[in-house]
C-alpha positions as CSV (number, residue, x, y, z in Angstrom):
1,X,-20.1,8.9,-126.5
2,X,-22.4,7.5,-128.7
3,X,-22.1,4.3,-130.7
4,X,-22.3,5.3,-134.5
5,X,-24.2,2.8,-136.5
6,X,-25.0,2.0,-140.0
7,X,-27.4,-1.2,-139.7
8,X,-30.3,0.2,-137.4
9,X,-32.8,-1.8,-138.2
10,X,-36.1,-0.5,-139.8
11,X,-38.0,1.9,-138.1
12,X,-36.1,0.9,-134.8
13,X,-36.4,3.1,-131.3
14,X,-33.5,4.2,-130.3
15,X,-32.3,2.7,-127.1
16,X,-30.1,3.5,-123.9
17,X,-28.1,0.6,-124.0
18,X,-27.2,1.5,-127.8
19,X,-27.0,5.3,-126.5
20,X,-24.2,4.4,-124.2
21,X,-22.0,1.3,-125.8
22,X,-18.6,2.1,-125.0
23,X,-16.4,3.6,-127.8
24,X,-13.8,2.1,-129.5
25,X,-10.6,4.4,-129.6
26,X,-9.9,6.3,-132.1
27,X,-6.2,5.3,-133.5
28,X,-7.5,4.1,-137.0
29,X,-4.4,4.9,-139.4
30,X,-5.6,6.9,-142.2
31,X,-5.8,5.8,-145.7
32,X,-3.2,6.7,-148.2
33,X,-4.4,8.1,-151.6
34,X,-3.0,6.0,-153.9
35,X,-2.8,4.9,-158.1
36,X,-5.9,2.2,-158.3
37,X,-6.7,0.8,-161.3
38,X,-10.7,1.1,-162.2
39,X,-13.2,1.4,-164.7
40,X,-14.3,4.9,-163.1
41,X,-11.2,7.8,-163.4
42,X,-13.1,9.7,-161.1
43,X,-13.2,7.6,-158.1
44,X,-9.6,7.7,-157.2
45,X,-7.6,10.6,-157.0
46,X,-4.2,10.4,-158.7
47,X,-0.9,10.0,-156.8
48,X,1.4,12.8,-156.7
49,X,4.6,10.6,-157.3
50,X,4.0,7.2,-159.4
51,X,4.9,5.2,-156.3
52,X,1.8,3.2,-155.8
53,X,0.2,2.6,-152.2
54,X,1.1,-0.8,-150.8
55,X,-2.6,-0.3,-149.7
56,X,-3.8,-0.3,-153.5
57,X,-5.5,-3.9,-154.7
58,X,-2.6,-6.1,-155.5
59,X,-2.1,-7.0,-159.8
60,X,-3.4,-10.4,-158.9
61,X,-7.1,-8.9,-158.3
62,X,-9.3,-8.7,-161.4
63,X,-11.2,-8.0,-163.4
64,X,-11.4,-3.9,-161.8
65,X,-15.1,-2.4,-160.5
66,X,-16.1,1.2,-160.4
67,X,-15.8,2.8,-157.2
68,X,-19.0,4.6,-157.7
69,X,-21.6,2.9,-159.8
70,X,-23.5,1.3,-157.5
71,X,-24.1,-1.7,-159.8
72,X,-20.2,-2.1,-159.0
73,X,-19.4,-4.6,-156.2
74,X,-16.6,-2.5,-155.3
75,X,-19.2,0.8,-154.9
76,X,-18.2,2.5,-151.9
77,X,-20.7,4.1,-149.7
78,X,-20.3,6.3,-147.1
79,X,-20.8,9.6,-145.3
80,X,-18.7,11.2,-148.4
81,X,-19.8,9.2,-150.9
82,X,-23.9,8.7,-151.4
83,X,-25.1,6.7,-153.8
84,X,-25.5,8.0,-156.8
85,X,-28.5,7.7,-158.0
86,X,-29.6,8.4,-154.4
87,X,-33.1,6.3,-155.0
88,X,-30.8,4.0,-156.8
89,X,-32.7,0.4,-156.5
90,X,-30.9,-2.6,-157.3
91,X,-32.5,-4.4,-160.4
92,X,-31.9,-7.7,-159.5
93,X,-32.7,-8.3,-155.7
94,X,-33.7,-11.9,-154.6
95,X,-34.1,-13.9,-151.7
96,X,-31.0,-15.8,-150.8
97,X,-31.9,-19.6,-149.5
98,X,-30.6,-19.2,-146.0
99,X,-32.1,-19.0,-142.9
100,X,-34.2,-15.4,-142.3
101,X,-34.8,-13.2,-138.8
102,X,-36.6,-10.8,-141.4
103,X,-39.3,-10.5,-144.2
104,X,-40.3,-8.5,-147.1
105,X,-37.7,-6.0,-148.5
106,X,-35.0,-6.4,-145.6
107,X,-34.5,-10.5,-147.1
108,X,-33.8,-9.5,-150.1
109,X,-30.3,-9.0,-151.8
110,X,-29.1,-8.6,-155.2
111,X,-28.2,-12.1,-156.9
112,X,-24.8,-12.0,-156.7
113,X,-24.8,-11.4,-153.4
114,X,-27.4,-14.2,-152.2
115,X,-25.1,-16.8,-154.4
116,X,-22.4,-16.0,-152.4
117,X,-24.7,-16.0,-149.3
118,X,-26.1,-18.8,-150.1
119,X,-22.2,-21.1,-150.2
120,X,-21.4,-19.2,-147.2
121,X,-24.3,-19.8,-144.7
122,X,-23.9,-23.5,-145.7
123,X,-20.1,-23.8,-145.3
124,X,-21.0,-22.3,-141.6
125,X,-23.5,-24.2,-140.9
126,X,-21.1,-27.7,-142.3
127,X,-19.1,-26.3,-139.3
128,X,-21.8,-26.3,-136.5
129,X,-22.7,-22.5,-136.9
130,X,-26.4,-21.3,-137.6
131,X,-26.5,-18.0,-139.2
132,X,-29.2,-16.1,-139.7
133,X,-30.3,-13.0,-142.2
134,X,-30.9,-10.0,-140.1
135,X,-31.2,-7.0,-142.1
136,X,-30.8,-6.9,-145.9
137,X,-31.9,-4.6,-148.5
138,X,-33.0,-1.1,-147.5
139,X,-35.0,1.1,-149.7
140,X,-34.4,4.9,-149.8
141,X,-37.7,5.4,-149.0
142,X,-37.4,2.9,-146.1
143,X,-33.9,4.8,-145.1
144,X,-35.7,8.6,-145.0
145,X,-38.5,7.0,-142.7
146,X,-35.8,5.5,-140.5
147,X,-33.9,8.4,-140.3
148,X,-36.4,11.3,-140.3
149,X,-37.8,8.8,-136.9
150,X,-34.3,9.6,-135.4
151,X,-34.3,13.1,-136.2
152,X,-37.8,13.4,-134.8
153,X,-37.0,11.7,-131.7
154,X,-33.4,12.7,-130.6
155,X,-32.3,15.8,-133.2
156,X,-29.9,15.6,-136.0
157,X,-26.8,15.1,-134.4
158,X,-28.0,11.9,-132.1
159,X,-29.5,10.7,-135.3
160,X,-25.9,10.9,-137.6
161,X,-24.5,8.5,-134.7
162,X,-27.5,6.1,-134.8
163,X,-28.7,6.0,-138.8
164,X,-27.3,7.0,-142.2
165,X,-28.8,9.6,-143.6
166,X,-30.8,8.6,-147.0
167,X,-28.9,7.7,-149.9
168,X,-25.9,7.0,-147.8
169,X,-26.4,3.6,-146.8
170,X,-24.5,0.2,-147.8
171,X,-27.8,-1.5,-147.4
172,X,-28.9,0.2,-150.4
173,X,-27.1,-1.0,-152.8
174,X,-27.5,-4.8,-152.4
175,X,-24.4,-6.0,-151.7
176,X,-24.5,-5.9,-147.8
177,X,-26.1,-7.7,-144.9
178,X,-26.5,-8.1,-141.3
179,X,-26.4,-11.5,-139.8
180,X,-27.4,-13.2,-136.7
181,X,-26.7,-16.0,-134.5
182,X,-29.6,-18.6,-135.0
183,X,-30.7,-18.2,-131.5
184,X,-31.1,-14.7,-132.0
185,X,-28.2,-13.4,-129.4
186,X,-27.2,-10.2,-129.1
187,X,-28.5,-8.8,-131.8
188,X,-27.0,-5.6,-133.4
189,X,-25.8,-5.1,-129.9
190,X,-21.3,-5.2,-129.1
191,X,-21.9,-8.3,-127.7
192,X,-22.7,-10.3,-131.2
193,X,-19.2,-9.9,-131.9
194,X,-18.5,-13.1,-129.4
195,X,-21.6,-15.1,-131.0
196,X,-20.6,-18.2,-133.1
197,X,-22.1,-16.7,-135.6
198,X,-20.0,-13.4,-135.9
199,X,-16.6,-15.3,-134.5
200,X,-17.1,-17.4,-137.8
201,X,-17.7,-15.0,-140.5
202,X,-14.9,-12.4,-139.1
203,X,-12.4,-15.6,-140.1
204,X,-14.1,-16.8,-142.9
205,X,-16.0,-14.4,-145.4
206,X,-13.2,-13.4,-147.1
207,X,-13.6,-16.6,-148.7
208,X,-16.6,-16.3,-150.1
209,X,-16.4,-12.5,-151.2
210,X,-17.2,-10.1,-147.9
211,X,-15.5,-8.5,-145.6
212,X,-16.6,-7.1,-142.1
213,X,-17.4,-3.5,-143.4
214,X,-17.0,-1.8,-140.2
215,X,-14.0,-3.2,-138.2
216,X,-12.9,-2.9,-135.2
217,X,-11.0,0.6,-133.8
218,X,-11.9,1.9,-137.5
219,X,-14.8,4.4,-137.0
220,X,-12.3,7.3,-137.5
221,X,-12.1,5.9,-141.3
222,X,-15.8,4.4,-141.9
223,X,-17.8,6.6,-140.1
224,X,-19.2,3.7,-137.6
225,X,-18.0,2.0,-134.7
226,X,-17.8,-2.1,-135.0
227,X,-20.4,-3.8,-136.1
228,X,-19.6,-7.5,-136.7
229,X,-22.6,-7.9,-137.9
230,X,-22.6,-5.7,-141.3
231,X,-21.0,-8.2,-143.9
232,X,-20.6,-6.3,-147.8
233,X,-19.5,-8.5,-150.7
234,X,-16.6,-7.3,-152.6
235,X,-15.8,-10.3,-154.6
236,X,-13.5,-13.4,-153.0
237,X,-10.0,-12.0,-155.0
238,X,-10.7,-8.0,-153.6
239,X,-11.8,-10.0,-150.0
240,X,-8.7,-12.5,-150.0
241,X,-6.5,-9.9,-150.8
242,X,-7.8,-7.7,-148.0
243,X,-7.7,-10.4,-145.6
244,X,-4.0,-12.0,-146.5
245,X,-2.4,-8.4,-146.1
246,X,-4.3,-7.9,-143.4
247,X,-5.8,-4.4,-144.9
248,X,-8.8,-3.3,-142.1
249,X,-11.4,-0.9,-144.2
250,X,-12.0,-0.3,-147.8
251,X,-11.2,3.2,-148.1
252,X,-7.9,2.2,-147.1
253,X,-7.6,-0.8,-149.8
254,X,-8.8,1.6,-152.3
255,X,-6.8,4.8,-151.4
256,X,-10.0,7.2,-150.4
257,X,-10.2,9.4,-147.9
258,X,-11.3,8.4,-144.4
259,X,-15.6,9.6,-143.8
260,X,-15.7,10.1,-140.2
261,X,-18.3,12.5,-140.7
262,X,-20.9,13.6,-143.3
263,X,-19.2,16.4,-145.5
């Protein structure tokens, strides 16, 4: 089976090694729909009994973000959820002070995100470990190039495994990035997932707002299989919280339904 993934780079070629990473199996437990509290009623669907989900943020988090304004750093992308606008463009993108693998567009990120970047590439790198930027913002018109390439190359249903399709993409809104180890190993291949550089951040990100988007043995709720590299910010309460009860994907910690596949 195909590896499904959500950070292929711009205007990448699809490869055989990608074409045949080994799958992850598919015992993801499904998200529970469940009473969150949020600035945007229509994001969550109400409970059918007032018992909340022990899934659902915890009181402690706040202030509460819309689940759909992609302005929100709690927006949540996916194959049932595009952004909306679809050529939404963040206003405020910037180039975090960190180490770059990329230029142009894909080092950029919105402001909020490069602050917390910015604290979190320097605590790894107080620790010994050199991160790099690898793939940052993503513009829809880069995204419909990207994509149409696939659909060109291997047909539609090859290309939902290897790219999201325009206007569903994290990278989109800002608040996401891929990283790298500063040698460069591994790249956007399983095998960054034992790189300093993804070992660190996988133990560490919470505490400085992101989580790992796509976790492991998940890609029956996200949509993708692992990718240690993806990181989204979230904020460090929403990210903490995640990380202390031990709460995998954020469909999950918000009560949505699992996006395996595009609707």
């Amino acid at each position: 089976m195909a590896a499904l993934a959500a950070c292929t780079p711009d205007k990448a070629v699809p490869s055989p090694a990608a074409a045949n990473a080994p799958s992850m199996a598919s015992h993801a437990p499904s998200a529970t729909p469940s009473s969150v509290p949020t600035t945007d009623p229509a994001a969550v669907t109400p409970p059918a009994s007032p018992e909340p989900s022990s899934a659902a943020p915890s009181s402690a988090v706040a202030p509460q973000h819309s689940l759909t304004d992609p302005t929100s750093p709690w927006v949540i992308v996916n194959k049932h959820r595009p952004l909306n606008p679809q050529d939404f463009v963040p206003a405020d993108l910037v180039q975090p002070n960190v180490r770059l693998a990329v230029s142009g567009e894909a080092s950029m990120v919105n402001s909020t995100t490069a602050a917390a970047a910015e604290k979190m590439f320097g605590a790894a790198a107080s620790e010994g470990v050199v991160m790099a930027l690898a793939s940052g913002y993503r513009s829809y018109t880069t995204q419909v190039a990207t994509y149409n390439g696939y659909v060109a190359s291997t047909g539609q249903a090859a290309a939902d495994r290897a790219s999201a399709r325009p206007g569903h993409s994290e990278h989109q809104t800002g608040w996401s990035f891929d990283i790298a180890d500063g040698g460069g190993a591994c790249s956007f291949q399983p095998c960054f997932a034992d790189q300093p550089a993804a070992v660190w951040a996988k133990a560490n990100a919470h505490k400085f707002g992101f989580v790992v988007r796509y976790p492991w043995m998940f890609h029956d709720t996200t949509g993708y299989f692992y990718e240690s590299w993806h990181l989204r910010y979230v904020g460090v309460e929403a990210a903490t919280d995640m990380a202390n009860r031990g709460i995998a994907t954020l469909e999950e910690y918000f009560g949505l339904e699992a996006a395996p596949d595009y609707l």
